[in-house]
N, C-alpha and C positions, 0 to 999 in steps of 0.2 A: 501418463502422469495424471494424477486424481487434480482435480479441481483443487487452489489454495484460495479461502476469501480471507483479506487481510481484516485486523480487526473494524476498520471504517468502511470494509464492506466491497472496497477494489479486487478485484480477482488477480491476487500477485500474478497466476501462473499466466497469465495472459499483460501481465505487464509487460512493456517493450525492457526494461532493464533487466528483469530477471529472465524474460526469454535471450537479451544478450549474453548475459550472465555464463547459462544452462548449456548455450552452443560457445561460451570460451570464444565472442568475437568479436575482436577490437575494431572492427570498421563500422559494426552496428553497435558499437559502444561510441564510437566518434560520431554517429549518426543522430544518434538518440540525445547524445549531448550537446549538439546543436541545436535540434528541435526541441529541445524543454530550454536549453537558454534562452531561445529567443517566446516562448512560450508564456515563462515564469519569471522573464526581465532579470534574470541570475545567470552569475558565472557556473555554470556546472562543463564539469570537464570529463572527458573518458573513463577518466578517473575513477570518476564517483558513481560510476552505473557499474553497478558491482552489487547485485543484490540472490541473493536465495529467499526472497518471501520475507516478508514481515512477521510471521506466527516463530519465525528459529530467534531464539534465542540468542545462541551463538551461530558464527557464518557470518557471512558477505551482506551489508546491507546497503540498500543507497543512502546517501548522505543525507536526507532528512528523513528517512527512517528510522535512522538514532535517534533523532531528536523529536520526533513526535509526538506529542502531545495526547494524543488517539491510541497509539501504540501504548505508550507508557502506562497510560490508565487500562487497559484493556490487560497488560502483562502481570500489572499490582493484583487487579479484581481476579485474576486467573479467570477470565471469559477465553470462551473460541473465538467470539469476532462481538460487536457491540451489541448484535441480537438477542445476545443471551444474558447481556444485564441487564439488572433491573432499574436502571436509569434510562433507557433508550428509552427516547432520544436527547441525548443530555443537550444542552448549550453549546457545546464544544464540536460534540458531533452535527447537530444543526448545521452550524455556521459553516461546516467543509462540506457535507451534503447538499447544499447550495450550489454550489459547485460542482458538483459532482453526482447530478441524478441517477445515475445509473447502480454509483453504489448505497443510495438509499434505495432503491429497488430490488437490488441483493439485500440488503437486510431484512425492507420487511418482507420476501420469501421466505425470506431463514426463519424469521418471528412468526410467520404463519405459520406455519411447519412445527413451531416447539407443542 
């Protein structure tokens, strides 16, 4: 399976919900939804780890992949991931890549690279 970078730069394909997802398994969907509850201080349930990647449009997402903020802007702009707008690094995306160094590290590769 090809590498997926979501638009903020997390590599779905190696996320724990969409590798649940991908093998159809609901112990590592109970699994994953324990450890991000207690993670993210949120009720996320087996439920909600149901994802095919952030880039589909339609398909399975996890439940704050609808609502993302990252995603949505990235969908409007018609970008591949925030690399390739011309706002990187906006405000928005700052404030999660704070959090998340690794996928501002994936971006700026992808920025080098254009």
């Amino acid at each position: 399976m090809d590498k997926m970078i979501g638009f903020c730069g997390i590599i779905c394909t190696e996320c724990p919900a969409f590798l649940a997802t991908q093998k159809d398994d609901d112990k590592e969907r109970e699994r994953v939804a324990k450890l991000w509850s207690g993670e993210f201080n949120a009720k996320i349930t087996a439920e909600d780890i149901n994802c095919d990647g952030c880039l589909e449009e339609s398909g399975r997402l996890f439940s704050h992949c609808r609502v993302c903020e990252i995603r949505k802007c990235g969908l409007e702009k018609g970008v591949t991931n925030c690399a390739y707008c011309d706002d990187f690094i906006c405000e928005k995306l700052d404030e999660f890549l704070k959090m998340v160094p690794e996928a501002k590290q994936n971006l700026e590769e992808i920025k080098k690279g254009l």
